[in-house]
Structures are given as structure tokens and as C-alpha cells.
N, C-alpha and C positions, 0 to 999 in steps of 0.2 A: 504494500500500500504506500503512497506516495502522499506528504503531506504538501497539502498547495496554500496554505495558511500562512501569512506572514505577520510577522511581530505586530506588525499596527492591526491587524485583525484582530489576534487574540487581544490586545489592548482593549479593542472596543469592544468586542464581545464581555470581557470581564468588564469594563465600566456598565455597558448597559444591563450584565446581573445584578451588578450591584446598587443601580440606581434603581433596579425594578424591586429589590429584595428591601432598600433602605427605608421605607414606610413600614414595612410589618418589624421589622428590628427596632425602629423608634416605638411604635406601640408595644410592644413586647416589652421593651426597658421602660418604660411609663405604667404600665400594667404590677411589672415588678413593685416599683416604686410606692404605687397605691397601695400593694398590698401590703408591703413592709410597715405603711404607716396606719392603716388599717388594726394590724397585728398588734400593732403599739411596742413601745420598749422590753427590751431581752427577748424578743421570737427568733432575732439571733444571732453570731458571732461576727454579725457583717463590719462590726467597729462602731465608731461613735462612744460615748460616753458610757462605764460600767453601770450597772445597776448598785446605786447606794448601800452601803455596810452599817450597819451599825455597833460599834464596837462597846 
């Protein structure tokens, strides 16, 4: 099999996946987001500020 593709092709082929793909991956990390804040503090080790001690 003989490839007849050249670097600028695959160039735009991956940009246009990735422009086609970039709306669902923005909602998807917004979806995240909601839910973390949702869940409220310590649902998990994502960082931010520990949960208070009382010694």
C-alpha cells in the first residue's frame, strides 16, 4: 500500500478532529466541574484546601 498523504494533510485532518471533538471536551470538563461543586468539599483528593482538624 502506498501512502499519498502529505504532512499538510494529516495536519488538517488532525486540526479538523480536533476542532470537531473541542465542544464535547469543553462540556465534559464543565460537567466535571458542576459536579465536583455539587458534591461539595472532601468528595475528593482533586486538591484545594484540606478539610478542617480539630485538635
Amino acid at each position: 500500500m502506498v501512502n499519498t498523504r502529505t504532512d499538510t494533510d494529516l495536519a488538517a485532518a488532525v486540526q479538523n478532529a480536533l476542532q470537531a471533538l473541542l465542544p464535547q471536551i469543553r462540556e465534559e470538563i464543565r460537567e466535571e466541574i458542576r459536579e465536583e461543586f455539587r458534591t461539595g468539599p472532601g468528595s475528593s483528593n482533586a486538591g484545594g484546601n484540606p478539610t478542617p482538624v480539630t485538635i
